[in-house]
C-alpha positions as CSV (number, residue, x, y, z in Angstrom):
1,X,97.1,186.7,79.0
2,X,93.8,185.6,79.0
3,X,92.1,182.3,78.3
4,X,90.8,181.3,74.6
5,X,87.4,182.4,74.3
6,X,86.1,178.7,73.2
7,X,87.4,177.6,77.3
8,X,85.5,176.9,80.1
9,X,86.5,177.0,83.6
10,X,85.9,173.6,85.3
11,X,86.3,172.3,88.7
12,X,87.1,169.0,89.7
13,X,86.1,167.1,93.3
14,X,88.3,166.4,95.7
15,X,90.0,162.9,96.0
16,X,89.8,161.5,99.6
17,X,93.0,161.1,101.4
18,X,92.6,157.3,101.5
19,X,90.9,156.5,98.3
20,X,89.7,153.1,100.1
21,X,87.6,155.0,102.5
22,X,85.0,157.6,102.0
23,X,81.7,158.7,103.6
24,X,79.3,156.5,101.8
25,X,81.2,153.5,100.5
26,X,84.1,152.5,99.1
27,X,86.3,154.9,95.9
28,X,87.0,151.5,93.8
29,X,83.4,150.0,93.8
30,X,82.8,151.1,90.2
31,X,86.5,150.2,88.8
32,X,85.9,146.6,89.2
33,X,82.2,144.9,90.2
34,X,82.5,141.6,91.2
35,X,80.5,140.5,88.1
36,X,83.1,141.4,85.9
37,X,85.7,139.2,88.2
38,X,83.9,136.1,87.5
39,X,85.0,136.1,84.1
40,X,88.8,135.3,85.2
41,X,87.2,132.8,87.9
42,X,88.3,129.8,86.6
43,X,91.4,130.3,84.5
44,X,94.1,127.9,86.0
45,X,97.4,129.6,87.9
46,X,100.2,127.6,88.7
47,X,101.0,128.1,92.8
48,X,104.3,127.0,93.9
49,X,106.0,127.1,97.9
50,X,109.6,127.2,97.9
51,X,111.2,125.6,101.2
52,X,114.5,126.5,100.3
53,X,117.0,126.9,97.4
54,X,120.4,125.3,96.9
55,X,123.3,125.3,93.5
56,X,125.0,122.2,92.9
57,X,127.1,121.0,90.0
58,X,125.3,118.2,88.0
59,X,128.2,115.8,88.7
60,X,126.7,116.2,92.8
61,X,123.4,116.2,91.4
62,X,123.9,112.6,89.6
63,X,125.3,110.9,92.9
64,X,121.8,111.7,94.7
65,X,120.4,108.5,95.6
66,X,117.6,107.4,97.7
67,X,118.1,108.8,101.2
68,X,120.6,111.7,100.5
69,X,120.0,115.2,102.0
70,X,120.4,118.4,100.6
71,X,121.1,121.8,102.6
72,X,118.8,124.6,101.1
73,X,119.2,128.2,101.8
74,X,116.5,128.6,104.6
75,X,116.5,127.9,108.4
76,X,113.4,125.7,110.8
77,X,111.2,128.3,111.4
78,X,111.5,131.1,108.7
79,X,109.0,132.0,106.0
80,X,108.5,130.1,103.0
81,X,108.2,132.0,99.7
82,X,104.4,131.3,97.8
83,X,104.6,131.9,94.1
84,X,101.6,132.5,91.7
85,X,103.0,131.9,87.8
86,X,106.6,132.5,88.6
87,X,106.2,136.0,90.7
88,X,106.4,136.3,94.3
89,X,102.9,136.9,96.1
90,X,103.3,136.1,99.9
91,X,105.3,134.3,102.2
92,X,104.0,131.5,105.2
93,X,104.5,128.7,107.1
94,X,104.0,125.2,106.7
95,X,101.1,123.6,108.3
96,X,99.7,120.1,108.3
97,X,95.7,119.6,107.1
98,X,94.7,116.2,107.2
99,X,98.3,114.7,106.7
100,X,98.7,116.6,104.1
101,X,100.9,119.7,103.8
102,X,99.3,123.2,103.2
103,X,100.8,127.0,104.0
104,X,99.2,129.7,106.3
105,X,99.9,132.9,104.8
106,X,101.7,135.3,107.1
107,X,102.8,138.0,104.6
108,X,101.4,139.1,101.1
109,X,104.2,141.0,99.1
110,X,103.4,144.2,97.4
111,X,103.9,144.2,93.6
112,X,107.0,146.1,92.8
113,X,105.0,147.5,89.7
């Protein structure tokens, strides 16, 4: 069967076999320039680091007092999960900056989407 008379053969270049590297510079330059980033610059993210996780019943919860210690789900020395609005990013470990408490990141997680 032949093509439609009103068709064109075209061809179409090759994609690189990592789309991050080619020969001159980089496949995603044009998809997003950097000018176009500053527009989301300064809205406001909520960034939460979870030490650890525990369920209680709110009867336990209400004898807490002053002093009382509550087992979480992690152990000294493994990761802590980072969270950026509610959805896992990375995971790191705590670090002290001044006497103040801060994270290194040791792992960014990939998006399940």
């Amino acid at each position: 069967m032949s093509p439609p008379k009103d068709t064109e053969n075209v061809t179409f270049a090759e994609l690189p076999d990592d789309p991050k590297k080619t020969d001159t510079d980089n496949f995603y330059d044009d998809m997003a320039p950097e000018k176009e980033l500053h527009a989301i610059y300064d809205i406001p993210v909520q960034v939460s680091a979870v030490l650890g996780r525990t369920t209680m019943q709110v009867s336990q919860l209400l004898k807490l007092g002053r002093g009382a210690v509550v087992n979480l789900d992690r152990r000294i020395g493994e990761p802590i999960d980072v969270y950026v609005n509610n959805r896992l990013v990375a995971r790191g470990e705590v670090v002290v900056v001044d006497d103040k408490l801060g994270i290194t990141m040791t792992e960014i997680v990939k998006s399940e989407n």
